[in-house]
N, C-alpha and C positions, 0 to 999 in steps of 0.2 A: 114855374121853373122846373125841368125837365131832369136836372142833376142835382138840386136841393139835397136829398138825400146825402147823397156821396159828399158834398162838402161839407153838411152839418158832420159826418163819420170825419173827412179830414178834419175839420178845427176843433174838433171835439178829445179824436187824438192827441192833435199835440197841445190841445190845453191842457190834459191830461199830463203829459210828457213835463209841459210847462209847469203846473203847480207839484208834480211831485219832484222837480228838480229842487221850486222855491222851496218845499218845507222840507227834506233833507236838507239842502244848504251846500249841497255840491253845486259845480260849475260845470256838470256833463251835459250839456243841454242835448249834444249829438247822440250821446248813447241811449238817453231817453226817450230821445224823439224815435231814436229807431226801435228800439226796442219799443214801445208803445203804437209804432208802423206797419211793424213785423206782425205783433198782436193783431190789430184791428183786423189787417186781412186774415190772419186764421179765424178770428170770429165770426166774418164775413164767412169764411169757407166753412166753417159747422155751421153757421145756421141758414146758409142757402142749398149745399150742396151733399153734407152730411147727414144732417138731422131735417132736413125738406121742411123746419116750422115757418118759415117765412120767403118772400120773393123778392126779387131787384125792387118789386112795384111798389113792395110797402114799408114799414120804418121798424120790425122785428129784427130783421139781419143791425139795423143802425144800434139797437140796444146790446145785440150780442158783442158785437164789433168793442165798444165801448166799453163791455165787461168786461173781455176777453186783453182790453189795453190794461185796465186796472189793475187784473190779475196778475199779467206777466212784469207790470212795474214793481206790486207786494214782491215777487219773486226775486223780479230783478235785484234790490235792494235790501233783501233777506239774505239772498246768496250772492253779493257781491264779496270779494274779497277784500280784505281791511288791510292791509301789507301793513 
């Protein structure tokens, strides 16, 4: 399969998006999903076009992509506002 890659990064995101909705316990699925979206292609953009460690060819941009969703959901939910 010729796109494998890219969709294991899509469902990887929003499962990403999906289990850190389930364990905070909010109902934001949208804000997660995107903010964990947003990520993925910045991780894609550091680690194909930034930092040159990996190529579209191989599965390093997929790991970066996938960190880079983690990280910015810890954030997202660290600095979320609590009104």
């Amino acid at each position: 399969m010729q796109y494998l890659d890219i969709a294991i990064a899509v469902l990887g995101a929003f499962a990403l998006a999906w289990l850190a909705d389930l364990v905070t316990g909010r109902r934001g699925l949208f804000a997660t999903s995107l903010v964990s979206a947003v990520a993925a292609v910045c991780g894609w953009f550091l680690a194909v076009r930034v930092f040159a460690v990996g190529t579209m060819d191989g599965w390093t941009w997929v790991l970066w992509s996938l960190a880079a969703s983690a990280l910015a959901l810890g954030g997202f939910f660290l600095f979320r506002s609590k009104r």
